[in-house]
C-alpha positions as CSV (number, residue, x, y, z in Angstrom):
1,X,33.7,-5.3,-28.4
2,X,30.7,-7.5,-29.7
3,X,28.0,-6.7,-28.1
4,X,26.4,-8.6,-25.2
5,X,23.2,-8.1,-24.0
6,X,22.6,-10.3,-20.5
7,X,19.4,-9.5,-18.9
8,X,19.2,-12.9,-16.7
9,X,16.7,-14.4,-18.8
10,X,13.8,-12.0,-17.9
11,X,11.8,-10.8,-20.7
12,X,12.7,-6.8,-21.9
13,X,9.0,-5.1,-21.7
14,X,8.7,-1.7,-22.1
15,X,5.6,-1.7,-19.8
16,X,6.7,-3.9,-17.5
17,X,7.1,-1.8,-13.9
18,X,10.0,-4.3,-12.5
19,X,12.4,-4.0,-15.7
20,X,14.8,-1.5,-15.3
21,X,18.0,-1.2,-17.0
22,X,21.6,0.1,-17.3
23,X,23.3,-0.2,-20.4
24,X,26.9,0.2,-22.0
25,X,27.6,1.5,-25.4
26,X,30.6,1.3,-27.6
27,X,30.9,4.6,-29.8
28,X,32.5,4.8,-33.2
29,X,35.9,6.4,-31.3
30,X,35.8,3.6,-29.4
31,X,34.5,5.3,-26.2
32,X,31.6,4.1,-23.8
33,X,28.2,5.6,-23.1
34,X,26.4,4.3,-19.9
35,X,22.8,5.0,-19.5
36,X,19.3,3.9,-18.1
37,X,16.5,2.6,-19.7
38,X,13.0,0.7,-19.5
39,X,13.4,-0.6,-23.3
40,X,17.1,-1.2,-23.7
41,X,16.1,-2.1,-27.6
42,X,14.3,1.2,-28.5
43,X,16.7,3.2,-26.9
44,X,19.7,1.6,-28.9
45,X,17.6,2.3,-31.9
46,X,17.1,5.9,-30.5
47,X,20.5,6.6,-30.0
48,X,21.5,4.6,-33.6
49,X,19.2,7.9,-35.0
50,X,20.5,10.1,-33.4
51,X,18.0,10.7,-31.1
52,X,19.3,9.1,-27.8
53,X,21.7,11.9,-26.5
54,X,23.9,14.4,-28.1
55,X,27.1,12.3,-27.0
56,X,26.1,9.5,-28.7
57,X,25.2,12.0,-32.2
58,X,28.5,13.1,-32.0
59,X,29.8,9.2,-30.9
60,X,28.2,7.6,-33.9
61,X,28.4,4.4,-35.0
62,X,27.2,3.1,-31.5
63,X,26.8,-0.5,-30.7
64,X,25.3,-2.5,-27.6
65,X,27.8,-3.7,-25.1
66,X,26.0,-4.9,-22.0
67,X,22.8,-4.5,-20.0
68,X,22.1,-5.2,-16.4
69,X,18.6,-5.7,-15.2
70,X,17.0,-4.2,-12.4
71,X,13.8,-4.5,-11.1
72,X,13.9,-0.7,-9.7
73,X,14.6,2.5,-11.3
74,X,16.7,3.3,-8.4
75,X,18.7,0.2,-8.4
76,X,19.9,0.7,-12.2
77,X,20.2,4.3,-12.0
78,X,22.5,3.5,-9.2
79,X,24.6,1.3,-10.9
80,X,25.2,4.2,-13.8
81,X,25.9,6.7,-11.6
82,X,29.3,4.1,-9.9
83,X,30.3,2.4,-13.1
84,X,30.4,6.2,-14.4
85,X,32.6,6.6,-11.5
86,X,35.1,3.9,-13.0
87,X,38.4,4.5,-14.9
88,X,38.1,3.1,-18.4
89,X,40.5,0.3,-17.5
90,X,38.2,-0.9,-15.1
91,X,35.2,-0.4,-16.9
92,X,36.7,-2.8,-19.4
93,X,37.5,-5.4,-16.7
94,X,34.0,-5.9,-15.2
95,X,32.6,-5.7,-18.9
96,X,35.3,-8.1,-19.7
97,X,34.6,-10.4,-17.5
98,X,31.1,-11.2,-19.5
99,X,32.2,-10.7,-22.6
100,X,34.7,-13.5,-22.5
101,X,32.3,-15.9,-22.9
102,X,33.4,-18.2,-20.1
103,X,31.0,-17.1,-17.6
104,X,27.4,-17.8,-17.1
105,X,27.3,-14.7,-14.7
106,X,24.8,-11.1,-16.1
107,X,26.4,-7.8,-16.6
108,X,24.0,-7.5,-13.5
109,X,26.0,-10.3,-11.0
110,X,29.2,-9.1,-12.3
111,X,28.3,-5.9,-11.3
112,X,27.0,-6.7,-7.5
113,X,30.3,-8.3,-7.1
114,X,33.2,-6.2,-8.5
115,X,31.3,-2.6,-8.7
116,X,32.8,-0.6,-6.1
117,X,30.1,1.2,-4.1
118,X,27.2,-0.6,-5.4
119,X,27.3,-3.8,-3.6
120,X,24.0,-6.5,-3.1
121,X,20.6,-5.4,-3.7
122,X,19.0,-2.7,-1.5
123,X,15.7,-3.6,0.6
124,X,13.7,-1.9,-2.1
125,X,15.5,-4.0,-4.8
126,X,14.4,-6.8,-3.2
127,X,11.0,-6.2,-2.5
128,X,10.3,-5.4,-6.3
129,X,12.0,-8.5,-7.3
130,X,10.4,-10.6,-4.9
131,X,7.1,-8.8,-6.4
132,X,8.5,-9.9,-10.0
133,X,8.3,-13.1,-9.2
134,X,4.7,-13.8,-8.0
135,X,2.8,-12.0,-10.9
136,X,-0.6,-13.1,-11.2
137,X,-2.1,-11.6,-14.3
138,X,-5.9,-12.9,-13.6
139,X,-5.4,-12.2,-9.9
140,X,-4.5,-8.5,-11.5
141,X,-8.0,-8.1,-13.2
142,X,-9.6,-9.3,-9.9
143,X,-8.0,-7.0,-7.5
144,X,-8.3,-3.8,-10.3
145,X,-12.1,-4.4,-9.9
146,X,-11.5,-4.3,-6.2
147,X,-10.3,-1.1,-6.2
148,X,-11.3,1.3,-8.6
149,X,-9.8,4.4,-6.7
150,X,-6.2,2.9,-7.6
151,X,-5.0,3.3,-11.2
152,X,-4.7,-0.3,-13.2
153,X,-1.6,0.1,-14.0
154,X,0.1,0.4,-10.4
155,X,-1.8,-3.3,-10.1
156,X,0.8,-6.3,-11.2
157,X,-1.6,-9.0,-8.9
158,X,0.4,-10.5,-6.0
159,X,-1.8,-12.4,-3.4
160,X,-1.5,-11.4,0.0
161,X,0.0,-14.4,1.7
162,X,3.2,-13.9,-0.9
163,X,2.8,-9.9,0.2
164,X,3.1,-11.4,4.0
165,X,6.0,-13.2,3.0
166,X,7.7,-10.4,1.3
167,X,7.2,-8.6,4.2
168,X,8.4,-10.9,6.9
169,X,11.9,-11.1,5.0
170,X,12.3,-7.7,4.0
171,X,11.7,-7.0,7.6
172,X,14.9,-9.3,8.7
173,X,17.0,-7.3,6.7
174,X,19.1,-4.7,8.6
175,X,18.1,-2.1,5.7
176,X,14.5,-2.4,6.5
177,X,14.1,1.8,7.1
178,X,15.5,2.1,3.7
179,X,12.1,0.9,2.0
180,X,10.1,2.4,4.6
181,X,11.5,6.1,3.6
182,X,11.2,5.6,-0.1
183,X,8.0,6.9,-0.5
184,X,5.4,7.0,-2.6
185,X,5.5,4.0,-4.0
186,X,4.9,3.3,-7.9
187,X,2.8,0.0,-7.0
188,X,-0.3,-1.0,-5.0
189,X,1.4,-4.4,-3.8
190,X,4.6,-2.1,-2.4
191,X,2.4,-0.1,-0.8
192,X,0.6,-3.5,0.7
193,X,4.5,-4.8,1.8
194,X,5.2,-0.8,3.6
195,X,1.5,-1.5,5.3
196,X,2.1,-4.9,6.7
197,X,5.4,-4.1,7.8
198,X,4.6,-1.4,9.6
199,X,1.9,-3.4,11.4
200,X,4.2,-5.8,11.9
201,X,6.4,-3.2,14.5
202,X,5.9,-3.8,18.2
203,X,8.3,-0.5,19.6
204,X,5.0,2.2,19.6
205,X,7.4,5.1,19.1
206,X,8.7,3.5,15.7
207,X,5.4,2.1,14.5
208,X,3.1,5.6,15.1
209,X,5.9,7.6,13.3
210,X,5.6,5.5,10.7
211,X,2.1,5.0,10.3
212,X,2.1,9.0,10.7
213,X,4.8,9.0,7.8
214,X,2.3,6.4,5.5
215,X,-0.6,7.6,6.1
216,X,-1.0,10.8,4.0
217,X,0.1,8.0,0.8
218,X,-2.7,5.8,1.3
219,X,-5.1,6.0,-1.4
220,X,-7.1,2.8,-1.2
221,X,-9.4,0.7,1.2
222,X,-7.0,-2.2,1.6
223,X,-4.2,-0.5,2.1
224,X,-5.9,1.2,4.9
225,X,-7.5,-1.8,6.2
226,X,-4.5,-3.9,6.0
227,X,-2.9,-1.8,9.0
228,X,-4.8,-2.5,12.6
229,X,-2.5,-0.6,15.0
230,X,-2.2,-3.2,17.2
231,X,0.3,-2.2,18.9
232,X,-1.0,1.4,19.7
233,X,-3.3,0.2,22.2
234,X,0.1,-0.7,24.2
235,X,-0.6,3.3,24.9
236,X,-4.2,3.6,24.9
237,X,-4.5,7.0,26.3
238,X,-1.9,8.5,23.9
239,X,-3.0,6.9,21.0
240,X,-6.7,8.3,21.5
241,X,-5.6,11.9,21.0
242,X,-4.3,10.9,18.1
243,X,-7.7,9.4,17.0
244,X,-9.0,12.3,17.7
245,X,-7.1,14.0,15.1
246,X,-7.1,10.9,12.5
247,X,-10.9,10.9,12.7
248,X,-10.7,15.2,12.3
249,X,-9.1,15.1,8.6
250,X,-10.1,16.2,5.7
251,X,-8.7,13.1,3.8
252,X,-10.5,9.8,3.7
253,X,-8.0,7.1,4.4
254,X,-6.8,9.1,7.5
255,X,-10.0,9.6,8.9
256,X,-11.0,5.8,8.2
257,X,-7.7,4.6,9.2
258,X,-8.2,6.2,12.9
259,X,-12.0,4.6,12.5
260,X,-10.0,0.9,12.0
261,X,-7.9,1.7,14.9
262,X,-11.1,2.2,17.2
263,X,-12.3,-1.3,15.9
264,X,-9.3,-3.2,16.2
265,X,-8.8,-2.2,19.6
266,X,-11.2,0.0,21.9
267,X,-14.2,-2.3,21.6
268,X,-13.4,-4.6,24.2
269,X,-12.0,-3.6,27.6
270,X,-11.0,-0.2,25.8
271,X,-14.4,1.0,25.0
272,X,-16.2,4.2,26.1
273,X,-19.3,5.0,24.8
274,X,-18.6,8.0,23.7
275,X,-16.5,6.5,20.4
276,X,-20.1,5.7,19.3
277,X,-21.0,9.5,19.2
278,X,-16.9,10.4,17.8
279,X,-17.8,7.9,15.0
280,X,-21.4,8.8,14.4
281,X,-20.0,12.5,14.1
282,X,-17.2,11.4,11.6
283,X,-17.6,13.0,7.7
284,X,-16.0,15.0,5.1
285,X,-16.9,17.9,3.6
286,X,-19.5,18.2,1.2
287,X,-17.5,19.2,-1.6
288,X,-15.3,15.6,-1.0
289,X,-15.3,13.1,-3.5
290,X,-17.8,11.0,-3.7
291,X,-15.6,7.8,-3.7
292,X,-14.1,9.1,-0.8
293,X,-17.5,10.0,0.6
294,X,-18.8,6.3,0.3
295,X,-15.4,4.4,1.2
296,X,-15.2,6.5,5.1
297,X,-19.0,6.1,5.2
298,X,-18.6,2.0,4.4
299,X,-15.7,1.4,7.4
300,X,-18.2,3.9,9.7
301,X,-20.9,0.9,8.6
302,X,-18.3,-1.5,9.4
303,X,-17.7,-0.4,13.2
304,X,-21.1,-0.1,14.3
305,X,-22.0,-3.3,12.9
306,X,-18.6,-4.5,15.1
307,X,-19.9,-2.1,17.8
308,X,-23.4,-4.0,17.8
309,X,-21.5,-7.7,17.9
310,X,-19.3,-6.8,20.6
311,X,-21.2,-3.7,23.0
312,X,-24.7,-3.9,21.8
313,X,-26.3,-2.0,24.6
314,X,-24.4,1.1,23.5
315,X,-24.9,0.3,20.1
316,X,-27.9,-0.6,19.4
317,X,-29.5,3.0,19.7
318,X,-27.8,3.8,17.0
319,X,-29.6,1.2,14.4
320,X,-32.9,2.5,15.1
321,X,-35.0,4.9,13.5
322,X,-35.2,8.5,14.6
323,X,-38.2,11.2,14.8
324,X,-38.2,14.9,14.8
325,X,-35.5,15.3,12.3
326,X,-33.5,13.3,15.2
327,X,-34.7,15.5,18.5
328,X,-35.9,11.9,20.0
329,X,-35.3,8.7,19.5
330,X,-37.9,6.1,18.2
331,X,-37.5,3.0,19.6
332,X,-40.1,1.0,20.4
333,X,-39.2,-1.2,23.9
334,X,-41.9,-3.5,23.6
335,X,-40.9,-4.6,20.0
336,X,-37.0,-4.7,20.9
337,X,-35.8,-8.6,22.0
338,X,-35.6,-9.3,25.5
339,X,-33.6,-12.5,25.6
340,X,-29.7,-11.0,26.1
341,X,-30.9,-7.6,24.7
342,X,-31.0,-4.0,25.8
343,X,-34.1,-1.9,26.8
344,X,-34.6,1.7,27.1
345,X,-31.2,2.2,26.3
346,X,-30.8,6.5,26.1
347,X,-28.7,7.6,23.0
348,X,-25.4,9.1,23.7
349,X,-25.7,12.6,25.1
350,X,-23.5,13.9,22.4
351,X,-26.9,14.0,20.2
352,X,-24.7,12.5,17.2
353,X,-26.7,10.6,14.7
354,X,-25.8,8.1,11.9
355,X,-27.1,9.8,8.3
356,X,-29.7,7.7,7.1
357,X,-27.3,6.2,4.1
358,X,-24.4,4.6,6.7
359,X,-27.2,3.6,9.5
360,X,-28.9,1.3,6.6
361,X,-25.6,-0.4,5.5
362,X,-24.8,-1.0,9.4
363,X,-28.0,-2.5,9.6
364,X,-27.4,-4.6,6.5
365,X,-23.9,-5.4,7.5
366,X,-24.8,-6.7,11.2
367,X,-27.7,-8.9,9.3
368,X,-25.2,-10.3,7.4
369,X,-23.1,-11.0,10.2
370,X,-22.6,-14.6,11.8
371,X,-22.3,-12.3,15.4
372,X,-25.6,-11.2,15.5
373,X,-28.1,-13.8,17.0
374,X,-31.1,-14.3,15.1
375,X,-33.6,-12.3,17.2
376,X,-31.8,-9.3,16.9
377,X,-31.3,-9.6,13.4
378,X,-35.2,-9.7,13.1
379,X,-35.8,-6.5,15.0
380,X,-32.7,-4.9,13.2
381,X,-35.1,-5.5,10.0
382,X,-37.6,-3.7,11.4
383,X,-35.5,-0.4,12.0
384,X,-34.8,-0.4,8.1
């Protein structure tokens, strides 16, 4: 057979995370190997050494016959695994049918067609060719800046709105649980796709299993962010002792996703003072990272500068400075603003304290904010 190699047009990178191939080899007896690869080309040159596999050694001459792309690992390993299932006879039919030179159709369509077993591409499939397609290699460089806890390389630079997209039609397809239980991920933005589709649930049983499935792979401030838990304040009660426990771990992304939850939701009609003190009380252990360290202490920033926009009698005792190693609280009434503002507001009971570092960047957060009127804004300076 002469060999054919039809990839779709797409370009064969070795370092490329979407191209994933199965190949077809014809062996000096006239035999076929079928195999998977990232770099069809250096693994033809492997196996013309002698290095690809010890069938092909003893195979030798070998020549390329076909490749399919993929844009998963578990797509084209998939389709090895059934066309090794095939008789020779039909092997030679579906390779036959690009080889004759009549059709425009890849190894690839030929296969999605005629391959029995394999059928049209799976929900994960789909999201990583979707991602394929919307590769932005300076929106790449922004976003790794963005997020120095994620490795580079598991960045390929999709924008979010596309990521929404992706999202919205994965989540029409009646395979949808399929991507959500292939986990980890290998990429940021698939990680971004799982987040937004689970937000996107509205049965609360289904969505907190599966942000309790998620969470523990989150490694990243946007991912974590990108999920609100709307819908668990359709059970506010039940969701709060599982705050509890969010806000209890060990691990930074759970603990500041159960923080996001309290921000999303409990500051309006939800709120009890006492989340000021459960938030306040929030940290890791000293021997944590210190990027994890800073990333929970900037979302505990976040929600008291939210706190102070949206409950700022409750709030506000927290901004200001403390004396006596934080036995009392300094505030100074007659310096606070009277027009719409608290005075002689008493500090939680709880006796929690914000550490010095995260009550500054709450202060400088609510100064920056468009929610805080100007008076208080001037006092808040004076609690720096």
């Amino acid at each position: 057979m002469a060999a054919h190699a039809s990839t779709g047009g797409v370009r064969n990178a070795a370092h490329d995370p979407f191209a994933h191939y199965m190949y077809v080899l014809s062996c000096g007896d006239a035999s076929l190997y079928t195999g998977y690869s990232t770099d069809v080309e250096a693994r033809l040159a492997a196996h013309q050494a002698g290095r690809g596999a010890k069938y092909t050694k003893s195979h030798e001459p070998v020549e390329l016959v076909a490749q399919a792309r993929f844009y998963s690992k578990e797509r084209a390993m998939s389709a090895e695994a059934h066309f090794k299932c095939l008789t020779r006879a039909g092997k030679d039919r579906l390779l036959g049918q690009v080889n004759d030179g009549r059709s425009a159709e890849t190894f690839a369509d030929v296969l999605r067609r005629e391959l029995p077993g394999f059928g049209e591409d799976t929900a994960y499939e789909f999201v990583c060719r979707e991602l394929a397609a919307h590769v932005d290699p300076d929106y790449r460089k922004f976003m790794a800046g963005l997020l120095p806890t994620v490795d580079p390389r598991r960045i390929v630079g999709v924008r979010t709105p596309e990521l929404r997209r992706i999202a919205r039609r994965v989540g029409r397809r009646g395979d949808t649980v399929t991507y959500l239980r292939a986990l980890p991920h290998q990429l940021y933005e698939q990680d971004q796709v799982h987040a937004i589709l689970i937000d996107s649930e509205r049965d609360y049983d289904r969505a907190l299993a599966r942000y309790q499935a998620f969470i523990p792979y989150v490694d990243n401030w946007a991912t974590c962010d990108q999920m609100t838990g709307k819908v668990l304040a359709t059970r506010p009660d039940e969701t709060y002792a599982h705050i509890d426990a969010w806000l209890a771990s060990d691990r930074c992304y759970t603990a500041r996703f159960g923080i996001g939850v309290l921000l999303h939701n409990y500051l309006d009609e939800l709120f009890d003072p006492a989340q000021l003190a459960l938030v306040a009380s929030t940290h890791l252990s000293g021997d944590a990272d210190k990027s994890d360290i800073y990333y929970l202490n900037m979302m505990r920033a976040w929600y008291f500068a939210e706190a102070l926009a949206r409950q700022q009698d409750a709030a506000l005792p927290y901004f200001e400075r403390r004396e006596d190693s934080g036995q009392k609280h300094a505030s100074a009434d007659a310096a606070r603003p009277t027009d719409g503002t608290p005075s002689g507001v008493e500090h939680d009971p709880s006796g929690a304290w914000l550490d010095e570092w995260t009550r500054r960047k709450a202060i400088q957060k609510a100064i920056e904010s468009r929610r805080i009127s100007g008076k208080l804004k001037d006092y808040l300076r004076t609690c720096r």
